[in-house]
C-alpha positions in Angstrom: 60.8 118.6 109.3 63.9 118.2 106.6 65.2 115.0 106.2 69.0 115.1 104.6 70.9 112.1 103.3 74.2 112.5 102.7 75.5 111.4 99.6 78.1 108.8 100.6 74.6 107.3 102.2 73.0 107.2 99.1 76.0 106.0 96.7 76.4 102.9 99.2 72.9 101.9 98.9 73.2 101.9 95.0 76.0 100.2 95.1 74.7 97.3 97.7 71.5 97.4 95.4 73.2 96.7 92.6 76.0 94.0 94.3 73.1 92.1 95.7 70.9 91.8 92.7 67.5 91.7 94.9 65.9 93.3 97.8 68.2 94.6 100.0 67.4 97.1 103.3 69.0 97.9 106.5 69.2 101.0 109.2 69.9 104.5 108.6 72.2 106.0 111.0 72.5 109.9 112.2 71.2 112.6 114.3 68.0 114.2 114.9 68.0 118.0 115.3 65.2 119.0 117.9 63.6 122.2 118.6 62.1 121.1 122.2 59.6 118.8 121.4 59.4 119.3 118.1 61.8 117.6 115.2 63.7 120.0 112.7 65.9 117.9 110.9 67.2 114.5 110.4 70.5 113.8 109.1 71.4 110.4 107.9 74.9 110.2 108.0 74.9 106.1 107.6 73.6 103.3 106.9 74.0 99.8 107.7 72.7 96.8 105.3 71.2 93.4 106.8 73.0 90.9 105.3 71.2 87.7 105.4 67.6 89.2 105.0 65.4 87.1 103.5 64.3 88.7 100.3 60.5 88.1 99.7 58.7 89.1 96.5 59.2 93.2 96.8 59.9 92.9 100.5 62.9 91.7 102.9 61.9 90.1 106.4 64.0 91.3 109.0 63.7 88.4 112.3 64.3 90.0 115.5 67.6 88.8 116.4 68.6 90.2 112.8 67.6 93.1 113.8 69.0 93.3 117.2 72.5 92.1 115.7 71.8 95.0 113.4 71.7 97.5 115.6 74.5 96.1 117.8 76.8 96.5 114.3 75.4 100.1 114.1 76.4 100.9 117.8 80.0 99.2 117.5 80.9 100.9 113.9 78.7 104.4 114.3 78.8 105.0 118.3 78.2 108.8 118.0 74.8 108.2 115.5 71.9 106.9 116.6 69.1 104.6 114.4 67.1 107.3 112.4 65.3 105.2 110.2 65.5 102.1 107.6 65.7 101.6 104.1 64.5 99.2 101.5 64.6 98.9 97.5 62.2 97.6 94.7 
């Protein structure tokens, strides 16, 4: 399987990583490329950041109604990607 993250993906992390000054995560948004069964490729396209995450030594603690208003904000601003995955920084 390839994974590919687009750039503008990875330049918004650094600069929320950076903005935030501690551990900061959220959901990677995109599409999955399927052969059948079988995954091909993942492209992450987005990525949302969950603001209000408790930071917690080299961790963040996502509750679940963070999480379900996270992907509620990923739906409303990215309707044609779907959650791929999630990110998190040291």
């Amino acid at each position: 399987m390839k994974v590919h993250v687009a750039q503008v993906v990875r330049s918004q992390i650094a600069v929320w990583a950076r903005q935030e000054g501690k551990e900061i995560g959220g959901l990677l948004l995109g599409r999955v490329q399927k052969s059948g069964e079988l995954i091909r490729r993942v492209r992450v396209e987005a990525a949302v950041l969950a603001e209000g995450a408790e930071s917690v030594g080299s961790s963040i603690r996502l509750t679940p109604e963070l999480l379900a208003n996270l992907t509620e904000q990923a739906k409303r601003e990215y309707p044609t990607f779907q959650v791929v995955g999630w990110f998190h920084t040291h």
